[in-house]
GUNUMI-597501 format. One line per 8 residues: number of its first residue (from 1); for each residue x, y, z of N, C-alpha, C. Coordinates in pm, whole numbers, plus 50000, padded with zeros to 5 digits. Layout:
<recs>
NUM) X,Y,Z,X,Y,Z,X,Y,Z; ...
</recs>
This chain:
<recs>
1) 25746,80219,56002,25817,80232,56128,25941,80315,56108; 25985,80387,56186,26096,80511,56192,26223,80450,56207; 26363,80471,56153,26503,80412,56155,26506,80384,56320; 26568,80274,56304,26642,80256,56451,26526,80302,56571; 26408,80223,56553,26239,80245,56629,26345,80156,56766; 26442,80077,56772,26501,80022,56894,26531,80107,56969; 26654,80202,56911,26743,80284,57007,26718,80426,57019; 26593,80382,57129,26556,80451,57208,26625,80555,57355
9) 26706,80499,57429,26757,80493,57492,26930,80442,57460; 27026,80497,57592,27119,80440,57572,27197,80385,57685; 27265,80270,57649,27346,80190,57788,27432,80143,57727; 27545,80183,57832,27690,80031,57784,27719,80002,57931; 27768,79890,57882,27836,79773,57988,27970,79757,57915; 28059,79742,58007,28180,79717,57971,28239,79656,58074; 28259,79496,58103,28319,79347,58189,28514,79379,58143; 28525,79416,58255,28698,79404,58302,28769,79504,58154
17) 28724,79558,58137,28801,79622,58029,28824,79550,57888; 28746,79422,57883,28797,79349,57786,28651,79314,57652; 28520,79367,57701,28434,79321,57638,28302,79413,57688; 28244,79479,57559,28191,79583,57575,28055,79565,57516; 27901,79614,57576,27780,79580,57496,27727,79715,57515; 27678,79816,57407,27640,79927,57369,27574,79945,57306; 27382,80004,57387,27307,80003,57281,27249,80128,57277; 27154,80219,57200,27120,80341,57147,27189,80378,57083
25) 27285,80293,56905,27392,80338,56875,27286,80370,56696; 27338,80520,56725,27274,80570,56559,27386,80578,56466; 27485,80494,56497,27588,80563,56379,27705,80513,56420; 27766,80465,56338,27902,80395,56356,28006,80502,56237; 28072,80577,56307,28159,80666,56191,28272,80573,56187; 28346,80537,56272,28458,80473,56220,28482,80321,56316; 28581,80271,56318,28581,80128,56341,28716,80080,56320; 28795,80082,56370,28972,80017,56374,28997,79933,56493
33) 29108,79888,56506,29163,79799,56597,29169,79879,56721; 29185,80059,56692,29276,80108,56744,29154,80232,56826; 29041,80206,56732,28976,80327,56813,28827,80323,56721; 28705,80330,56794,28600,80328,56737,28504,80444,56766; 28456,80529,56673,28373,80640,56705,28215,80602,56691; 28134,80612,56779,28004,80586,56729,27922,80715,56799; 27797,80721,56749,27722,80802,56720,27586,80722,56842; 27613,80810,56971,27442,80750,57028,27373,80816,57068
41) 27278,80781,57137,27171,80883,57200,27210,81026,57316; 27345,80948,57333,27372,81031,57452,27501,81120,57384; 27519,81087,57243,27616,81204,57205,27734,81090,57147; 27856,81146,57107,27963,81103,57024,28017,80999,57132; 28066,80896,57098,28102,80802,57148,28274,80753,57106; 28366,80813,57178,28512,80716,57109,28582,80640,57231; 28600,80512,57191,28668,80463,57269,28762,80400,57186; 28905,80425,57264,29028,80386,57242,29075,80258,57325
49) 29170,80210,57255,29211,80030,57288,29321,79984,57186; 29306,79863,57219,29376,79785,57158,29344,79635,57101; 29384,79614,56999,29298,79457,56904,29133,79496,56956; 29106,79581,56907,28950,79632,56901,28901,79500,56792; 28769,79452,56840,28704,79392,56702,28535,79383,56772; 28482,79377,56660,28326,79383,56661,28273,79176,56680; 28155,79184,56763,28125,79000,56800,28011,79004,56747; 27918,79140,56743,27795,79136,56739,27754,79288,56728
57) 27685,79291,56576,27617,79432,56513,27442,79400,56510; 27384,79445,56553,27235,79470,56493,27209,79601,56461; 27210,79639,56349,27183,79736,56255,27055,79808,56297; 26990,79705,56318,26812,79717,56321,26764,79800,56465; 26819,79711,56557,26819,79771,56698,26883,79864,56739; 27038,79900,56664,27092,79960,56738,27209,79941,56819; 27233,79787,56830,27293,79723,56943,27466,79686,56861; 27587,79698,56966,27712,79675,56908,27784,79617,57075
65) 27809,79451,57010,27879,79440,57103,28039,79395,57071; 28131,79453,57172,28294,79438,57083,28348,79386,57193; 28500,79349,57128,28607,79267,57227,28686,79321,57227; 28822,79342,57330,28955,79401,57342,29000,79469,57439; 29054,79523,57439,29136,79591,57544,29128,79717,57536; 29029,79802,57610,28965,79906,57653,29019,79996,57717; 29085,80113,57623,29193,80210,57725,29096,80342,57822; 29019,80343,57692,28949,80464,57735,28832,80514,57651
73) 28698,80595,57728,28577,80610,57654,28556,80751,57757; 28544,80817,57577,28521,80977,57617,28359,80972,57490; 28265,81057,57572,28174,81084,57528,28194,81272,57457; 28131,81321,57349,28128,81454,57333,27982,81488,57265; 27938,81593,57204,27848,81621,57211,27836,81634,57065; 27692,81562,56976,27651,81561,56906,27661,81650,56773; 27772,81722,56721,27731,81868,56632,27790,81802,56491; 27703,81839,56418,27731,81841,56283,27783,81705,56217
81) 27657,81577,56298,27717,81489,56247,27675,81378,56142; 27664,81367,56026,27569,81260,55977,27500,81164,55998; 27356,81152,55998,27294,81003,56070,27272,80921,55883; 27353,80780,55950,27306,80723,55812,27292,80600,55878; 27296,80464,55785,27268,80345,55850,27345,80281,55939; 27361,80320,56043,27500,80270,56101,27654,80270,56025; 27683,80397,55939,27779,80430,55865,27911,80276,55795; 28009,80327,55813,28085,80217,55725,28020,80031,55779
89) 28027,80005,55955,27986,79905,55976,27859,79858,55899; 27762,79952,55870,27643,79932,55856,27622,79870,55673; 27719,79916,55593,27773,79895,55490,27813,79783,55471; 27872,79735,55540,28031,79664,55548,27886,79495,55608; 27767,79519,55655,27743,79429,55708,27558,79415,55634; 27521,79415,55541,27444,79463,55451,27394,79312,55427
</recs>
């Protein structure tokens, strides 16, 4: 079966600015309190905040759901970017 046969598709939900569920995620580049970059179907993913933290990773699927205070989510476009296992998170949760 092919990496990440889940994230197929991509969707987020994000409830009052405070709690966020995001799935078609190929790649987690970075991960701080302060700002998280991920990698999805629909292109580069950063959203900025505050007391950022992760509740729920599935590696397997694809799926990342986080908590905090949600300033802002800018999408950009895919170039030149490494696909690995869901990068440091994916490491970090082994």
């Amino acid at each position: 079966m092919g990496e990440n046969q889940y994230a197929k598709n991509h969707k987020l939900s994000l409830d009052n600015r405070k709690k966020a569920a995001i799935y078609g995620i190929n790649n987690v580049d970075s991960f701080d309190t302060d700002e998280v970059v991920l990698v999805t179907e629909a292109g580069i993913l950063t959203i900025k905040g505050k007391d950022l933290h992760v509740i729920r990773l599935d590696v397997d699927k694809g799926e990342l759901e986080m908590a905090g205070t949600v300033d802002s989510m800018v999408y950009s476009e895919n170039h030149n970017v490494k696909k690995t296992a869901l990068g440091i998170l994916g490491r970090l949760f082994k």
